[in-house]
C-alpha positions in Angstrom: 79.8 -1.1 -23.4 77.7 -0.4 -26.6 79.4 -0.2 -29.9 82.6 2.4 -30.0 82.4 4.4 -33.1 84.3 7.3 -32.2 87.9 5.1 -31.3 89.1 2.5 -34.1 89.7 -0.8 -32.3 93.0 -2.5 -33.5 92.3 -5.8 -32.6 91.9 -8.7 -32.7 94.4 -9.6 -30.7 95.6 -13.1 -29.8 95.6 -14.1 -25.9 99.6 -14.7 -25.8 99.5 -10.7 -27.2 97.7 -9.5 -24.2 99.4 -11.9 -21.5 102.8 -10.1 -22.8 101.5 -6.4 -22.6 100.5 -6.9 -18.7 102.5 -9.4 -17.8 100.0 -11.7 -16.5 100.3 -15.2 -15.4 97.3 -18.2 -16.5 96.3 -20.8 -14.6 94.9 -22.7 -18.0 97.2 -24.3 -20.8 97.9 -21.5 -23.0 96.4 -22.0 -26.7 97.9 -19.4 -28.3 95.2 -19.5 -31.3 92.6 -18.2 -29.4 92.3 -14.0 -30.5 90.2 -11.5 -28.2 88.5 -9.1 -29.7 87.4 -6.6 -27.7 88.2 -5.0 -23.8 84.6 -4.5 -21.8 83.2 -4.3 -18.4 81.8 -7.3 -16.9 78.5 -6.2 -17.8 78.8 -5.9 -21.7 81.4 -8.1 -21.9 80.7 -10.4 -25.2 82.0 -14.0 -25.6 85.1 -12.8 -28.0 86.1 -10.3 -25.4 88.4 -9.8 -22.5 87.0 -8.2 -19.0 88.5 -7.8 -15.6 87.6 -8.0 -11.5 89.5 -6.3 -9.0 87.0 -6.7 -6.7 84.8 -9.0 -4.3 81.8 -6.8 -4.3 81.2 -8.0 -7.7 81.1 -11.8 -7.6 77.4 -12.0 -8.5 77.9 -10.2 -11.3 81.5 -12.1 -12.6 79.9 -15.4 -12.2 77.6 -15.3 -15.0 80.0 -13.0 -17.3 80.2 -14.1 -20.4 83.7 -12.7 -21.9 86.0 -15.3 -22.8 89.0 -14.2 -20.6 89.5 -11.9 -17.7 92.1 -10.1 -16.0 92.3 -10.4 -12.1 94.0 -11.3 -9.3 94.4 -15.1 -7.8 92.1 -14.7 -5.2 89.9 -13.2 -7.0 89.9 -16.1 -9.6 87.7 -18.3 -7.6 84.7 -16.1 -8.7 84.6 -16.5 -12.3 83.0 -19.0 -14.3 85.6 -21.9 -15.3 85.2 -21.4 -19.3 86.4 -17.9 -18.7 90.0 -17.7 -18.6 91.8 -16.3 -16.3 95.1 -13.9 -16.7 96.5 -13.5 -13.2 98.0 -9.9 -12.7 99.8 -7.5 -10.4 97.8 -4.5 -10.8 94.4 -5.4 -12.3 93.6 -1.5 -13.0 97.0 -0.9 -14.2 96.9 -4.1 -16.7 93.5 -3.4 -18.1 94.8 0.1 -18.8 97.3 -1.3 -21.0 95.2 -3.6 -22.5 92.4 -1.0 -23.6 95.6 1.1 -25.1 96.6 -1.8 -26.7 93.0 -2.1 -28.3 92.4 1.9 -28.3 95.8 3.7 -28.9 94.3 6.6 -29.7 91.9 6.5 -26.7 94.2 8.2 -24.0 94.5 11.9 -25.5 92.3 14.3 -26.6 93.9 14.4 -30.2 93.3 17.1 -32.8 89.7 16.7 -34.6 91.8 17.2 -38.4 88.2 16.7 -40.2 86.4 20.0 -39.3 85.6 22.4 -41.1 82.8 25.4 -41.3 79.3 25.1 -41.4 79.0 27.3 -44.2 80.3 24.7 -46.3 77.8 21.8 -45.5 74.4 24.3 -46.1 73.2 21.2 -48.3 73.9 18.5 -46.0 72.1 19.8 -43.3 69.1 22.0 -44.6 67.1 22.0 -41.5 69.9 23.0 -39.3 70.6 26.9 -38.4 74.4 27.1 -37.7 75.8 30.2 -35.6 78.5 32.4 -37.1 82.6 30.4 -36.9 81.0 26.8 -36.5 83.1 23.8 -36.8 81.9 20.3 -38.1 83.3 17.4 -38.3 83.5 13.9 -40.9 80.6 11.8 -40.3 78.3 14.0 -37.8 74.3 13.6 -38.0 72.4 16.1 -36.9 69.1 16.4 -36.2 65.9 18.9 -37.9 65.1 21.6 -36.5 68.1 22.1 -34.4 70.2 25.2 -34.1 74.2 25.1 -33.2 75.2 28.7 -31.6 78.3 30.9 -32.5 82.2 29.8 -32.2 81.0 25.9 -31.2 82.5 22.6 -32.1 81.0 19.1 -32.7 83.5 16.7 -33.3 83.7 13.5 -35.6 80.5 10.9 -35.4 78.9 12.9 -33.5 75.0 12.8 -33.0 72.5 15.0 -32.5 68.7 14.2 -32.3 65.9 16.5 -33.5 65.0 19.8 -32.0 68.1 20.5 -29.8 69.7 23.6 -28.9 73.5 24.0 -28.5 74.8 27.4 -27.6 77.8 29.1 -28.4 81.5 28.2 -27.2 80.1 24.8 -27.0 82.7 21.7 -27.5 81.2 18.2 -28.2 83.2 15.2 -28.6 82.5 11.9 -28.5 78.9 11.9 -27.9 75.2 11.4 -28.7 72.5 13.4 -27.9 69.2 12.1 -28.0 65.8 14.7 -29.7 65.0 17.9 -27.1 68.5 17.7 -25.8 69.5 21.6 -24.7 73.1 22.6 -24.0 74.0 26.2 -23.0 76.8 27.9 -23.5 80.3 27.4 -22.7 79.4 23.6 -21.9 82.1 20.5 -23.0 80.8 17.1 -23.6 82.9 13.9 -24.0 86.4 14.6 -22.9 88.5 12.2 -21.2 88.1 11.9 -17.6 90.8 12.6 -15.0 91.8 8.7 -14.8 95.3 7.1 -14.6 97.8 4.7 -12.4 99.9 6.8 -10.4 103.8 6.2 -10.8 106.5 8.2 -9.4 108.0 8.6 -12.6 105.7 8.9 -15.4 101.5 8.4 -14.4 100.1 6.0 -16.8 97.1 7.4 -18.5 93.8 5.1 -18.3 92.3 5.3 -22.1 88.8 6.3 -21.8 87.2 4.1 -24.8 83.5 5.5 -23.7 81.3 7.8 -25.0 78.6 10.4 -23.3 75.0 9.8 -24.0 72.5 11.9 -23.1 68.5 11.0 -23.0 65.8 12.9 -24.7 64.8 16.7 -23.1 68.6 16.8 -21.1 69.5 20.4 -20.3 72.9 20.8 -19.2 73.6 24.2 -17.7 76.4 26.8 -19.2 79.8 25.9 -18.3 79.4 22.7 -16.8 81.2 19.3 -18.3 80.5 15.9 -18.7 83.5 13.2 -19.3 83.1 10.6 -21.8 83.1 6.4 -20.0 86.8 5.0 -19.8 85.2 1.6 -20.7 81.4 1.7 -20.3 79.4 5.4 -21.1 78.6 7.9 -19.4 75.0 8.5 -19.4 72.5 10.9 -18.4 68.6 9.7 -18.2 65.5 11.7 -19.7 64.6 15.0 -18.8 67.2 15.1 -16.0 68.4 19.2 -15.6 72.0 19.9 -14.5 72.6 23.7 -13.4 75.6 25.8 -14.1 79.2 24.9 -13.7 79.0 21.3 -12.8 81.1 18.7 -13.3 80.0 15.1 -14.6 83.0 12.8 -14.1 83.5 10.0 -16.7 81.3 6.2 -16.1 79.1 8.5 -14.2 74.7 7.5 -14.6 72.2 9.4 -13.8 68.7 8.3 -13.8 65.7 10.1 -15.4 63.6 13.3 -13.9 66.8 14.2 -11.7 68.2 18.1 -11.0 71.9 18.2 -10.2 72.7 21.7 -8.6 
């Protein structure tokens, strides 16, 4: 996953601190100084982070990973590299949930934006941007020259924006980073939480979705469709790749360059 700048990560946490919030069991002698820092998938996992396998089809890919423990199952153990550790757990889906809530509390909601306000107030700190009529920014958004944002839209917090883009009106964008030539029509949503959680007869547990969206130069994204933000890697749409009207773009979703989706 690249780096999260739209979720604050609470950690580090030390291994004994994420044993207890799945309720996994290790195979190793536990030395409780060792801190994680960091939930990823096995392919950006980083040597001070935690990953997980819940299946067989990716053994090639877990036996070179390089995070420094990983939640899984016992048979599954056999297919990881012996200096990663392994937490042995029930529900490997269910446990890595947790784990990215423990890391990304605020990851599993779509919470209230409280740092937006008008564009009529930030004139100076955008001077080569033309801003529709009841726009919303918020803290910490670049945006690009050249670009125009339409009527009634929103771009949230850390939000990016490349150069000559085009957002229409009734627009919502969250979570996000558009690269230069990137055009969105109206009525579209960008970087929401996916539909993603553990089903439970009592209360479904919400999968945090720690991801972002990130969409390649000269993206057009047709009115009313919506794109979900990664749950642990991003979603990502390549160059110059045209999606029509009202589609949906479900979260950890990649799509290549040149490509119409209809």
């Amino acid at each position: 996953m690249s780096g999260n700048i739209f979720f604050k990560n609470r950690g580090p946490f030390s291994i004994r601190k994420i044993i207890d919030t799945c309720k996994g069991k290790t195979i190793f002698e536990l030395d409780g100084s060792i801190k994680i820092h960091n939930i990823a998938d096995l392919f950006g996992a980083k040597p001070h982070d935690i990953t997980f396998l819940n299946s067989a089809k990716y053994k090639k890919d877990s036996l070179s990973v390089k995070a420094r423990a990983c939640l899984t199952t016992k048979d599954l153990a056999k297919y990881l590299p012996e200096k990663c550790l392994k937490i042995i757990v029930e529900n490997v889906l269910l446990s890595s949930a947790k784990v990215s809530k423990l890391f990304y509390p605020e990851s599993d909601f779509d919470y209230l934006d409280q740092t937006l306000i008008f564009s009529k107030e930030l004139k100076d700190e955008y001077i080569n941007v033309k801003f529709g009529k009841n726009t919303l920014i918020g803290k910490n958004v670049q945006i690009g020259k050249n670009t125009t944002i339409g009527n009634n839209s929103i771009i949230e917090h850390d939000v990016k924006i490349g150069d000559n883009c085009s957002i229409g009106s009734f627009v919502i964008i969250k979570n996000s980073i558009l690269e230069n030539g990137v055009h969105i029509k109206d009525g579209v949503k960008i970087g929401s939480k996916g539909f993603g959680f553990i089903p439970d007869k009592l209360n479904n547990f919400r999968i945090p979705h720690i991801g972002k969206v990130l969409l390649k130069k000269g993206v057009e994204i047709g009115s009313g469709s919506t794109i979900d933000r990664g749950s642990i890697a991003d979603t990502v749409i390549g160059e110059n790749t045209f999606v029509d009207n009202l589609v949906q773009i479900a979260h950890n979703v990649k799509i290549g360059k040149n490509c119409m989706i209809v």
